[in-house]
Structure formats: C-alpha cells, structure tokens
C-alpha positions in Angstrom: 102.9 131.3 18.8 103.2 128.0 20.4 99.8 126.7 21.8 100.5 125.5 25.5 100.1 121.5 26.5 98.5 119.9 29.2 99.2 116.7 30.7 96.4 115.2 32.2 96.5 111.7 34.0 93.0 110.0 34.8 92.4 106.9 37.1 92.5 104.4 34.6 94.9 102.0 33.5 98.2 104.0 33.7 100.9 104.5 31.3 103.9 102.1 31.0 106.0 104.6 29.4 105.8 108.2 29.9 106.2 111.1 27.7 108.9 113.6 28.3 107.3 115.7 31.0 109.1 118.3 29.9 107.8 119.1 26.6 104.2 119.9 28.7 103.2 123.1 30.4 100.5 122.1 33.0 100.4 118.6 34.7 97.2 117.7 36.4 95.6 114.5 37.8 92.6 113.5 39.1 92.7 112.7 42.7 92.5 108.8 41.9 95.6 109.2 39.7 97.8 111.3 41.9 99.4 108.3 43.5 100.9 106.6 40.0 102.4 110.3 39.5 103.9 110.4 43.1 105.0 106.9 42.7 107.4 108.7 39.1 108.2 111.3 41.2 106.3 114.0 39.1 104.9 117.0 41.0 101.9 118.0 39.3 100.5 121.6 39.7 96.6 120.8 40.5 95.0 117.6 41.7 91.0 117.7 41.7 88.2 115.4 42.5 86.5 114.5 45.5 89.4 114.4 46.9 88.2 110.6 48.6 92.8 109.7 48.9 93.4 113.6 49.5 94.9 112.9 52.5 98.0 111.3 50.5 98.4 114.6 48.7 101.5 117.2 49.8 100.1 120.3 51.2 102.5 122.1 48.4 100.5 120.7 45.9 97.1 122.6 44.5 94.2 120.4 45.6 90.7 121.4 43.7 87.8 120.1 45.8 85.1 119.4 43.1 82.1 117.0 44.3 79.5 118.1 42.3 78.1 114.1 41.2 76.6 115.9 38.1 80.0 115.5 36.4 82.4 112.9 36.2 85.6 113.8 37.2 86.8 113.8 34.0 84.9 116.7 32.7 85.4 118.5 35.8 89.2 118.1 35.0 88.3 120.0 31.8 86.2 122.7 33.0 89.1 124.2 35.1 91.6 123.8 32.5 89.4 125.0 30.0 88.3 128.5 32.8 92.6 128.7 33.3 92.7 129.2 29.7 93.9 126.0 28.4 93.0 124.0 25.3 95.7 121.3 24.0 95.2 118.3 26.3 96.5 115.1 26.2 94.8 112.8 28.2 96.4 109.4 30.0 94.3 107.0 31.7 91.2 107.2 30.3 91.0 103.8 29.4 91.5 100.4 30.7 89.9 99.3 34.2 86.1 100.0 34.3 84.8 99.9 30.4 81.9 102.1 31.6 84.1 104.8 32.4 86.2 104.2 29.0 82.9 104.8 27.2 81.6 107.9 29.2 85.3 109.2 28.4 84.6 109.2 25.0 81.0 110.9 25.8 83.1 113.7 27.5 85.2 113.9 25.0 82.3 115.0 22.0 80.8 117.1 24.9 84.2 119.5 24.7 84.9 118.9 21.2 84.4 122.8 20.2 86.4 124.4 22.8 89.3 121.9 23.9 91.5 119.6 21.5 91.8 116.2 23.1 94.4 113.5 22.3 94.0 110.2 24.3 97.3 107.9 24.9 97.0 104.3 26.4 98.8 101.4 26.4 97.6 99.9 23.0 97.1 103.8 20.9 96.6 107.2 20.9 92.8 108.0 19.3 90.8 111.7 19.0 88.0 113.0 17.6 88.4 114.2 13.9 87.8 117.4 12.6 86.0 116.9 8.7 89.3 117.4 6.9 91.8 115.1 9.1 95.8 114.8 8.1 97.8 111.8 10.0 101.8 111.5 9.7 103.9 108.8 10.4 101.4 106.2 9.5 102.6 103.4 7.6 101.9 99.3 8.5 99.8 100.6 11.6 96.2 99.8 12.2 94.1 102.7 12.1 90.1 102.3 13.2 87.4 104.9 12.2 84.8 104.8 15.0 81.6 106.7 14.6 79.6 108.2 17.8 76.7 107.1 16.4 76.5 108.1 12.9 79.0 109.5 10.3 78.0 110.4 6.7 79.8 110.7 3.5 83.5 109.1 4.7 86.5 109.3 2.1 89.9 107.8 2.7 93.0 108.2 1.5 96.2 106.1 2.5 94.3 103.6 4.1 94.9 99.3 2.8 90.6 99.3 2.5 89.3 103.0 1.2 86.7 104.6 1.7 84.7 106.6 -0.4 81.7 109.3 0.5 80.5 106.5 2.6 78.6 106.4 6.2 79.4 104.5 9.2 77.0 104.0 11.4 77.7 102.0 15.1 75.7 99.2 15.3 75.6 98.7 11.6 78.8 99.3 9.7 82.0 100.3 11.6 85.4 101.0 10.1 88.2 98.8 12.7 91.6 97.0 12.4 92.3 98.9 9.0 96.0 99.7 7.7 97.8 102.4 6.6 99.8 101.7 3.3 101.2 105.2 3.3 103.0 107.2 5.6 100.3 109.9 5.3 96.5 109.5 5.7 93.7 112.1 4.9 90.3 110.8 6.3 87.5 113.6 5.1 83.4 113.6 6.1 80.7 115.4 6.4 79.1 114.9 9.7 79.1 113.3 13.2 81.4 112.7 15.2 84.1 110.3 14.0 86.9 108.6 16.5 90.2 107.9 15.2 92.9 105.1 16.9 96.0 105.1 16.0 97.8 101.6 16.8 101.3 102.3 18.6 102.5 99.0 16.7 102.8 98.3 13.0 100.9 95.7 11.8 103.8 93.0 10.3 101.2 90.2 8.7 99.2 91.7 6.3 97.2 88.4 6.4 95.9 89.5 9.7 94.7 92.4 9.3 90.7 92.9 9.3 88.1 95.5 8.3 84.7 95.0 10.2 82.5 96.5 8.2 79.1 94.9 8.9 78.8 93.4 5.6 
C-alpha cells in the first residue's frame, strides 16, 4: 500500500521550482508561507500558526490557530499532521532567511525522527536524517555531505570519491562535507547518532574542486 505524502511549505526561503503538486496528498503551510502558495495559485488544505497574516487567508481554507510559544511553528506543523495520521513529509522552506531557524529545523527534525519521515528540499539540495543502513539512487558526480548532530560513531561508505570506514564524525572536530559520489548508488552504514545527509541538486563537473573537510 502506498504510504500518503505531505507537502509542507515553511517561511523560509521558498522554492524556485515546484514539484508536481499532484503527486502529494496533503498540502499545508505555515501561516508565514501561505502567501508564496497563493501567489502559485495552490489551495492548500490547512494553514496553522499564530495566524499573525491570517487575515490574507480565504475563509474556505482550514486555518489552525496554534500559539503555544513552547513550539516553533514548525513542530507544531508536525504534531497535527502526525495526530491526522500522516508520516511522509517533505518539507520546503526550511532553510534560507534566518540561520537560527535553519538550525532549530534541523533540531525538530531529530526531535520527530521515530515517528515521521522528513525529507527537506531547498534551493541548493534535498538532505534528511539517515536511518543506520541508508541506500541513495541516482547519485553520481553530485556532492553529498555527512553531517553529524553532534556525534556519529562507526561510519562506512560505499560509492562515495573519499570513503569511509567504521569511522566517527563528530561536529566541531571531524565533519564529512563537499564529498562526491562516483557511483550512481551510495550505501552510508553507522552505528549511532544522528547523521544528516545533503544531497547536491547539481553534479559536481571539476573534480579538482571538490573538498572533504575532515578536521585533519
């Protein structure tokens, strides 16, 4: 059976190109975000927030009133997706702008890790949060960088130009960026922590450029 999508559009920088609306189930924005969907002409079934610009949104539109300050409105986003039964999201806007938010993003993101799937897509990637056996397709010639939240023990790589093997990357220390693929398919195994994948949209087409920073 066919695990339903979400489409979910934060206030950050938005998309230049958008997927194909259609292949999604659910499309929700945050209340900050519900102007750059109006703007495509895409009616979205829920907005939520604090609703600061809800006097912009259609009254046939579902408007979720959440001001609890406890959460951002990110992971309120989630929790009513999550409470509607919903757990394959991909996420839009939850970079660019404001860095701080970018970072507490990714700190929501590792806060839902065992109960939603989240795949983020800006303007530069799409990146997630690896399970401990990871598989990547379509890979080849683009830079791929292994970001660990803080610590990640015991890494092995295979497909990528500068492997790895059963070693730890630890932010702050040693960190795994600007690698490349040299096949089309990459396995990335660990043991723990949490470990951040980006995928580059682009291929990388001078190999002299590319970079590993590895804190050596």
């Amino acid at each position: 059976m066919k695990q339903k999508k979400v489409f979910l559009l934060l206030n950050g920088e938005p998309p230049r190109t958008l997927p194909d609306i259609a292949d999604f189930d659910l499309i929700c924005a945050t209340d900050g975000a519900y102007h750059f969907l109006a703007e495509n002409k895409i009616v979205p079934d829920f907005v939520c927030g604090d609703l600061d610009s809800s006097e912009e949104i259609p009254k046939n539109i579902d408007v979720i009133h959440t001001p609890n300050q406890d959460f951002t409105d990110f992971d309120k986003a989630l929790q009513i997706l999550f409470d509607k039964g919903f757990t394959n999201i991909d996420v839009f806007g939850a970079s660019g702008k404001e860095q701080d938010h970018f970072l507490g993003n990714l700190h929501t993101a590792i806060h839902w890790k065992d109960k939603l799937s989240l795949t983020f897509f800006d303007n530069h990637s799409r990146y997630f949060l690896a399970d401990k056996s990871t598989e990547i397709a379509n890979c080849k010639d683009k830079i791929i960088s292994l970001v660990p939240f803080p610590k990640v023990t015991s890494i092995t790589t295979k497909g990528l130009q500068y492997a790895l093997n059963k070693e730890d990357l630890t932010f702050g220390e040693r960190i795994g960026t600007r690698n490349k693929a040299i096949k089309n398919e990459l396995k990335i195994t660990f043991e723990s922590g949490d470990l951040f994948i980006f995928i580059n949209h682009k291929k990388q087409k001078n190999a002299l450029q590319n970079k590993i920073i590895m804190g050596l």
